[in-house]
C-alpha positions in Angstrom: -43.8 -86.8 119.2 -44.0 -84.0 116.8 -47.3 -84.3 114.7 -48.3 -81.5 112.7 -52.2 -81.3 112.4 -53.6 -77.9 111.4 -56.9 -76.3 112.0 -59.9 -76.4 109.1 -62.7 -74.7 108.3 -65.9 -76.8 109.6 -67.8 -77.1 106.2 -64.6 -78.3 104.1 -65.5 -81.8 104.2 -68.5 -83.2 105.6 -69.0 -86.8 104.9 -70.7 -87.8 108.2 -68.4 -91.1 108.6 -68.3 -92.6 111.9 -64.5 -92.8 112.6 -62.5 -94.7 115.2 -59.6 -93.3 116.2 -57.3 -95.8 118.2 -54.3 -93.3 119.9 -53.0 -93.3 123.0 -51.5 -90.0 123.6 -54.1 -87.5 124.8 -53.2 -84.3 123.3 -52.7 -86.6 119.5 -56.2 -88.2 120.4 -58.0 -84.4 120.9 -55.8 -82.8 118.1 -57.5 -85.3 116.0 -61.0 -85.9 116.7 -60.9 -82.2 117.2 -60.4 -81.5 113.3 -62.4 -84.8 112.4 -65.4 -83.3 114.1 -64.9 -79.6 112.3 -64.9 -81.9 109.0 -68.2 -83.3 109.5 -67.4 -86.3 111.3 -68.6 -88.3 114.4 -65.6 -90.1 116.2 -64.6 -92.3 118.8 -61.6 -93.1 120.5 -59.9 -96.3 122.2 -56.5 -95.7 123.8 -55.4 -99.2 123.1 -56.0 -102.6 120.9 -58.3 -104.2 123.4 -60.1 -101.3 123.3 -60.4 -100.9 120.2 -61.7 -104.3 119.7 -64.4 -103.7 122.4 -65.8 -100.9 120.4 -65.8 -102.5 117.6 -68.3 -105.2 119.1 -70.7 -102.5 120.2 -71.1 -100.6 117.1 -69.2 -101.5 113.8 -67.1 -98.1 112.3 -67.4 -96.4 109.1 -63.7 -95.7 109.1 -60.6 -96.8 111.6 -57.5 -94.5 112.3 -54.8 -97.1 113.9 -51.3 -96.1 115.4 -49.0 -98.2 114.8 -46.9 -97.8 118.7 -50.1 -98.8 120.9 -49.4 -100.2 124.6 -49.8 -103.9 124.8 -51.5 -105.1 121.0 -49.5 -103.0 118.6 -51.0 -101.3 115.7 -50.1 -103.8 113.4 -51.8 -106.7 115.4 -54.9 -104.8 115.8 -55.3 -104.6 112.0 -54.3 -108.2 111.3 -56.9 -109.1 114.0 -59.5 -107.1 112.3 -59.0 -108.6 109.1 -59.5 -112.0 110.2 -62.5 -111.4 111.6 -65.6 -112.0 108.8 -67.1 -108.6 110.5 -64.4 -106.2 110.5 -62.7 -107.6 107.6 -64.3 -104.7 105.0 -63.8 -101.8 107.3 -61.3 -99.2 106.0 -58.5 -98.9 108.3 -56.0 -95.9 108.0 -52.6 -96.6 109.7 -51.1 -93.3 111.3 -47.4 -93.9 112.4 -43.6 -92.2 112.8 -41.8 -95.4 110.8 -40.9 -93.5 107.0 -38.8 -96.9 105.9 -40.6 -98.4 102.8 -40.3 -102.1 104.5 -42.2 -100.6 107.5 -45.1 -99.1 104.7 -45.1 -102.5 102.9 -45.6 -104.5 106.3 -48.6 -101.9 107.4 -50.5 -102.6 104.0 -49.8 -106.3 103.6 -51.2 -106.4 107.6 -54.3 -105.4 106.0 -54.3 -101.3 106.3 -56.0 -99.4 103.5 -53.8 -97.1 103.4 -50.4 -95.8 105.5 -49.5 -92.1 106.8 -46.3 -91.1 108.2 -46.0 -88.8 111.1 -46.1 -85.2 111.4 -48.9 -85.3 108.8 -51.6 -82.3 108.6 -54.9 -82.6 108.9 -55.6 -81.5 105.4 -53.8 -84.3 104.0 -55.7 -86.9 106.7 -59.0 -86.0 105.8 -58.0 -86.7 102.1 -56.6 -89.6 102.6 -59.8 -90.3 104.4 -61.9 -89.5 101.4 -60.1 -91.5 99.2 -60.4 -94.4 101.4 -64.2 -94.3 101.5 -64.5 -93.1 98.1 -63.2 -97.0 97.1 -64.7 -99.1 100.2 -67.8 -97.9 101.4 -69.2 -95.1 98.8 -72.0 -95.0 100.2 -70.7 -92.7 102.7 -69.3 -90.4 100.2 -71.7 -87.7 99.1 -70.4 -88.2 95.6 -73.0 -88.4 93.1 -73.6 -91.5 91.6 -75.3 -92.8 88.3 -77.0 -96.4 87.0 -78.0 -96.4 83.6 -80.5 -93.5 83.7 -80.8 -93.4 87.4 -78.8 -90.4 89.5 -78.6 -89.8 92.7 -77.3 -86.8 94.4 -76.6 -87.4 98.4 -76.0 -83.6 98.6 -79.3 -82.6 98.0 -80.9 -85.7 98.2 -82.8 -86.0 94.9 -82.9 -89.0 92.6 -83.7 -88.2 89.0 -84.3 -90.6 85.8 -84.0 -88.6 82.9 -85.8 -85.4 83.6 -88.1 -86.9 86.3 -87.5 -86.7 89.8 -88.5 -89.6 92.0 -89.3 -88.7 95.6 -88.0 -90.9 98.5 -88.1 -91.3 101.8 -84.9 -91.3 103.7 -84.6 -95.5 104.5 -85.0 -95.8 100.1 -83.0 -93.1 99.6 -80.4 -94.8 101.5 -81.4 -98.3 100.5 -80.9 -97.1 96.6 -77.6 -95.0 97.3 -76.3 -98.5 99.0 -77.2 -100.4 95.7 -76.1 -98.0 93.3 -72.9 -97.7 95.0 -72.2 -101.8 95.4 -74.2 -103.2 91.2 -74.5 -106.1 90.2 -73.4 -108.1 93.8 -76.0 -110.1 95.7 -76.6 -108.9 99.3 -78.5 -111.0 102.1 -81.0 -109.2 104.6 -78.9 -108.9 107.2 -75.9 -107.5 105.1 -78.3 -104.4 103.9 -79.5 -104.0 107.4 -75.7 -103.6 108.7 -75.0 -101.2 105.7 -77.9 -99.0 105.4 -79.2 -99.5 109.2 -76.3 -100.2 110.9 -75.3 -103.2 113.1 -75.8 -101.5 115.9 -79.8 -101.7 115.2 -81.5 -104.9 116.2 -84.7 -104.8 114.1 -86.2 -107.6 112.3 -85.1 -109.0 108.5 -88.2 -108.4 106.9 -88.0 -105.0 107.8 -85.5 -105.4 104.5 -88.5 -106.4 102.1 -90.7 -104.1 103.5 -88.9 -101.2 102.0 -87.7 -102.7 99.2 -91.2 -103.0 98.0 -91.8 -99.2 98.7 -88.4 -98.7 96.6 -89.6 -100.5 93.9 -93.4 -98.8 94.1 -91.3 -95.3 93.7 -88.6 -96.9 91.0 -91.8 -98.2 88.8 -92.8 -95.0 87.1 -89.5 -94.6 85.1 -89.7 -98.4 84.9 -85.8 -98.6 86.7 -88.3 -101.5 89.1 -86.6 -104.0 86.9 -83.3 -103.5 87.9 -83.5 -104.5 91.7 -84.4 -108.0 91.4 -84.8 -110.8 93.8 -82.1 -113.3 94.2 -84.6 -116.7 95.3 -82.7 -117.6 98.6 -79.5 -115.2 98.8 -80.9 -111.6 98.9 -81.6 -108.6 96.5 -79.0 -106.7 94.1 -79.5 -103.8 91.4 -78.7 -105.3 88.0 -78.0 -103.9 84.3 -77.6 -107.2 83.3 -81.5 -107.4 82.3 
């Protein structure tokens, strides 16, 4: 197979995603992680569906890169069995294959793939599409800046400003109030902030969740933005502007 993957510089993109990258052809599988690693990102790599899916159960992936011409589960059966499963069913999936027919593009998206790239593809154009992918299902990932109301956050430097004020954090709120800000208005449970911020891959307890919500809210209450991350009475917590 002819795949086309060129060589970038190590600081042009540096998102930190964890990235699974399910390929069975050796020199594709090195190629790849290769260049994902010079971009800032961790990966891991499963030579087939089964695999995959074994991974998956150990610790849940920022990102998944699926061929579609696996042996045994094909690419396409990986992704449907992902998306029926309540805890892979939100992680963005990226299908990498040689099939250029529309009908094959259509049937890789309505599988349940985020987004579909035909081979020889560059690496330039991978980690874009990567991007993109992140940038509209987990954001939090992204070190795009984000803003609530008065509220910004930079993950680049790691500052958090309201108005002119800055308000220190410490790294667990930081990333407690970069998940919010990135997902308004929506009510999360305990256990869905400790897989998003903490990773499912931690076993620590619930309340660990209220503890530093309560230290989020200390820092959020001298620019008064404390109001905005309310309590939802059996369900969880969400940041609101609907106050």
């Amino acid at each position: 197979m002819d795949t086309h993957i060129d060589l970038i510089p190590p600081m042009e993109a540096n998102l930190g995603a964890h990235i699974l990258v399910v390929e069975d052809e050796v020199a594709i599988q090195e190629l790849i992680t290769l260049n994902l690693a010079q971009a800032g990102h961790e990966t891991e790599v499963a030579a087939n569906g089964l695999e995959a899916l074994s991974r998956v159960q150990d610790m849940l992936p920022d990102l998944i890169l699926v061929d579609w011409m696996l042996p045994g589960m094909s690419g396409l059966d990986l992704v449907r069995r992902l998306r029926a499963h309540q805890r892979t069913q939100r992680v963005p999936i990226i299908m990498l294959t040689a099939r250029v027919d529309e009908s094959d593009k259509l049937l890789g998206l309505e599988s349940g793939a985020d987004d579909y790239i035909t081979k020889p593809f560059s690496i330039r154009e991978l980690n874009a599409r990567i991007k993109a992918v992140l940038r509209r299902r987990a954001p939090q990932i992204t070190e795009d800046p984000v803003l609530f109301k008065t509220l910004s956050l930079d993950p680049t430097t790691h500052r958090v400003h309201a108005g002119g004020t800055e308000i220190p954090l410490g790294p667990t709120e930081f990333k407690l109030l970069h998940f919010f800000m990135t997902h308004p208005e929506r009510v999360y449970s305990r256990t869905q902030i400790l897989d998003h911020v903490w990773g499912d891959h931690v076993f620590i307890e619930e309340r660990t969740v209220d503890v530093h919500i309560r230290r989020l809210r200390l820092a959020l209450e001298t620019t008064d933005h404390d109001r905005f991350l309310q309590t939802v009475r059996g369900a969880g917590y969400r940041l609101t502007a609907l106050i």
